[in-house]
C-alpha positions in Angstrom: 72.6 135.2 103.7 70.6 138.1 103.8 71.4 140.9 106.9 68.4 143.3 107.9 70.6 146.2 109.1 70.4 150.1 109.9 73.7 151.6 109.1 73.3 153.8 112.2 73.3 151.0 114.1 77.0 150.0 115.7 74.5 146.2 116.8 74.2 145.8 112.7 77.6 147.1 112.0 79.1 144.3 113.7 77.5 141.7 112.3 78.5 143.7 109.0 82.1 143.9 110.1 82.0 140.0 111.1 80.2 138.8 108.1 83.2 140.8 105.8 86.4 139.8 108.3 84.8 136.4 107.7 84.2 136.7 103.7 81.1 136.0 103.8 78.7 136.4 100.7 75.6 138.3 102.2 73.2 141.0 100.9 72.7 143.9 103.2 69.1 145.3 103.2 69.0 148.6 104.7 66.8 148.5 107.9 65.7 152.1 108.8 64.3 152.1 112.3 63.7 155.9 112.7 61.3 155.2 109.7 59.6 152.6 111.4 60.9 149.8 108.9 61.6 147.0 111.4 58.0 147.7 112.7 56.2 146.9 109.2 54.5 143.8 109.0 56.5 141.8 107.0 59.5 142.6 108.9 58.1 141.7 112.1 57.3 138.2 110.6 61.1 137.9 110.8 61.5 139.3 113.9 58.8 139.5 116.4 61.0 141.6 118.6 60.8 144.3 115.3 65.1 145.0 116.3 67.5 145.6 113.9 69.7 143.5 112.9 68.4 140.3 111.6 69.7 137.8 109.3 68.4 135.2 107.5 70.8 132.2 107.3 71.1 130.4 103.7 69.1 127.6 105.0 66.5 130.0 105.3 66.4 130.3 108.9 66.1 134.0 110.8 68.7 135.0 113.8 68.7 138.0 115.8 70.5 139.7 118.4 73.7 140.8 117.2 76.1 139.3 119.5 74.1 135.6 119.0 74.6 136.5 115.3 78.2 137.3 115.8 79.0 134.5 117.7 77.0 131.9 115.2 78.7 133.4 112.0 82.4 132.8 113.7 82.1 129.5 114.7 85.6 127.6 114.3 87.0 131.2 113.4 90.2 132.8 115.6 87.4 134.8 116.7 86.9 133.0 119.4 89.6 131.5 121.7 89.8 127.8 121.8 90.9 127.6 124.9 87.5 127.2 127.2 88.4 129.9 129.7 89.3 132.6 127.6 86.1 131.9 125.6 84.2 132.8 128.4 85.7 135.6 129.3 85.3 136.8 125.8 81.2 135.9 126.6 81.4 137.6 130.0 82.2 140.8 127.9 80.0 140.1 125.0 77.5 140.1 127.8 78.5 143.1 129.8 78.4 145.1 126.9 74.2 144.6 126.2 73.7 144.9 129.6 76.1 147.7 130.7 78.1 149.1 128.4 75.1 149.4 125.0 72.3 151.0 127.2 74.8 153.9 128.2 77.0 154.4 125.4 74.5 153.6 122.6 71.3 155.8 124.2 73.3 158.6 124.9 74.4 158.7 121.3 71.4 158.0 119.7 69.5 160.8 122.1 71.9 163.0 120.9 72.8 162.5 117.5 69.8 161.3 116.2 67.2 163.2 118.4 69.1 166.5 118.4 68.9 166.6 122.5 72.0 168.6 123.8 74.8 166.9 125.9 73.7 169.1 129.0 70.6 167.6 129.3 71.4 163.5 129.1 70.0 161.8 131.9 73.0 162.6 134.5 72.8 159.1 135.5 73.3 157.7 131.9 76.2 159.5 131.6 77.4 158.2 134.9 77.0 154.7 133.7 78.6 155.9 130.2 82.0 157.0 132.1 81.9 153.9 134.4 81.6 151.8 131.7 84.4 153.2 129.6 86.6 153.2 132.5 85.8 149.4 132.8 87.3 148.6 130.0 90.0 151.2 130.9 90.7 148.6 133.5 90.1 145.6 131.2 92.8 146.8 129.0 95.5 147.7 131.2 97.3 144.3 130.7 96.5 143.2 127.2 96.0 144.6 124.3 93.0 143.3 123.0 89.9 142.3 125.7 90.7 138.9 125.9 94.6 138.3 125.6 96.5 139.3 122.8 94.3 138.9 119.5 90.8 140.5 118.3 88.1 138.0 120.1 84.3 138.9 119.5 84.6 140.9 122.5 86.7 143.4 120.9 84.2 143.2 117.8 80.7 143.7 120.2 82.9 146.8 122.1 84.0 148.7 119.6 81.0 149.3 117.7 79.7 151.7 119.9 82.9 152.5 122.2 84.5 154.3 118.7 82.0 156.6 118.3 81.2 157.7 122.2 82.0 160.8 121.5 78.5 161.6 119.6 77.0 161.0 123.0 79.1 163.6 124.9 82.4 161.0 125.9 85.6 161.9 125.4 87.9 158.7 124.7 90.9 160.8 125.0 90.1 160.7 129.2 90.6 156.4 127.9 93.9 156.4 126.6 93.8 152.1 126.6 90.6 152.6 124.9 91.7 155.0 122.8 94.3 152.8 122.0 92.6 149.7 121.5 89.7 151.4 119.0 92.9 152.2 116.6 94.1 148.6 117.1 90.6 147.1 117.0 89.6 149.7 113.8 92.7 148.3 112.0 92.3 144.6 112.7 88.9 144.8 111.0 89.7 147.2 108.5 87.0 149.6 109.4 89.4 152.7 110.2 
């Protein structure tokens, strides 16, 4: 299997950090999107959508979208819950997090870490979002200790990619203490710490 990742990226990470909790042989090829490498043309014959990550599957096949690849490369793992409810809760978070959770956390991170724009001047909506987000999963985490009961699911996997290093785009985890919390437990379970 062959990953198209940017190391910058907390989307490719995952799939990195799945692929290696899994033990899967794969070759990583370095994907640098601020120098327009998942724009060239042979790139975008993998991917039309020119996005980091991609893989291509030993059979030859591409995949993209990190969660899809995520969820395709642990099936019949403990990463996902057998039990049919609690896998869709894991879903309902793997989903939440592209749609509210990535486009706060993540773009505020990358504005600011990567584009050199100052915390002060973030979109104050963005940041907004960022906070309510965070204290979402404050919420989520009250009663378990990972997002889906009481082992690492691919929810915790597609969170923490971003959630554990918010703090590059002007959040303070420490205002999080379950979060907090849960990135240490999360970090250790996948031996990324």
């Amino acid at each position: 299997m062959k990953i198209y990742g940017d190391s910058k990226s907390g989307n490719c990470l995952k799939v990195k950090w799945t692929a290696d909790l899994l033990g899967l042989a794969y070759a990583w090829i370095e994907t640098d999107i601020m120098q327009g490498q998942s724009r060239t043309p042979e790139y975008l014959a993998l991917n039309p959508a020119g996005q980091v990550p991609t893989v291509i599957l030993d059979d030859g096949r591409p995949l993209s979208q990190s969660n899809a690849i995520i969820l395709h490369l642990s099936e019949g793992s403990d990463l996902i819950p057998a039990d049919p409810y609690e896998r869709a809760r894991m879903l309902e978070w793997m989903f939440w997090e592209q749609y509210s959770h990535e486009p706060c956390i993540a773009v505020a991170r990358f504005q600011v870490r990567y584009l050199g724009k100052p915390v002060a001047e973030l979109e104050p909506r963005l940041v907004e979002r960022g906070g309510a987000a965070l204290q979402r999963m404050e919420q989520g985490l009250a009663a378990s200790p990972f997002l889906v009961g009481d082992r690492v699911s691919l929810a915790d996997v597609a969170l923490v990619a971003y959630t554990r290093v918010c703090h590059e785009g002007g959040f303070r985890l420490d205002l999080y203490p379950q979060v907090q919390a849960w990135v240490g437990r999360v970090e250790a379970a996948l031996g990324i710490a």
